[in-house]
N, C-alpha and C positions, 0 to 999 in steps of 0.2 A: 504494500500500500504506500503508495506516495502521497503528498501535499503538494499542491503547487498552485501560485498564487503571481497571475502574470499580469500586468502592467501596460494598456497599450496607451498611443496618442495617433491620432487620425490614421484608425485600423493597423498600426501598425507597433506590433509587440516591442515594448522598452527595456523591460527589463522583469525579471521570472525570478520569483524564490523557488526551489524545489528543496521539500524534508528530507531526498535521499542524497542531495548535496552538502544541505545545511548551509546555504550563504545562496546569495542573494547571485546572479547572473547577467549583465548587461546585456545587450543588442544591437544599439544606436549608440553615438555618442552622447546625447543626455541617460542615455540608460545607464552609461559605465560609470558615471558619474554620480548616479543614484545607486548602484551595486558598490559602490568603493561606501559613502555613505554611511549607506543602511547597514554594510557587513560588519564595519568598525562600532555599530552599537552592539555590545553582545547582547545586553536585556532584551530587545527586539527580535534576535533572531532565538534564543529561546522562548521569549512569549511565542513566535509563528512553529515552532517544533512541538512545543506544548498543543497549539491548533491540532497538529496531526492524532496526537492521543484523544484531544478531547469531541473531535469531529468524525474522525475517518473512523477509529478504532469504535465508537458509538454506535458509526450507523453501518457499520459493514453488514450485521446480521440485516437489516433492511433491506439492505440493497441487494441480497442472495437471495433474500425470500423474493422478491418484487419479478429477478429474473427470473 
C-alpha cells in the first residue's frame, strides 16, 4: 500500500509525496523547489507517513470488500 499525494498547477503534476519514498518529489522547476522545502520539515513529512497508517491501512478492508 502506498500514499501518494501529488500537486498539480495548470494540469500539470508539480510535485508528489509518495509513503514508499518518504520525501517529497519534484517535477517542474517550482516543484523542486517545493520538494527541497517541504522535505527539510521533518514534522510534515511524518505527519503525511502517519496519513498512510491512519487512511490507507483503515480502509483497505473497504476497498476489498467493494471489489
Amino acid at each position: 500500500i502506498e500514499y501518494i499525494r501529488s500537486y498539480y498547477f495548470n494540469k500539470v503534476e508539480d510535485v508528489r509525496f509518495s509513503s514508499s519514498l518518504g520525501k517529497f518529489v519534484g517535477f517542474t522547476e517550482p516543484g523542486l523547489m517545493y520538494a527541497k522545502a517541504w522535505n527539510s520539515d521533518t514534522s510534515y513529512l511524518a505527519q503525511l507517513n502517519a496519513q498512510k497508517e491512519t487512511y490507507c491501512h483503515n480502509n483497505i478492508g473497504i476497498d476489498y470488500q467493494a471489489a
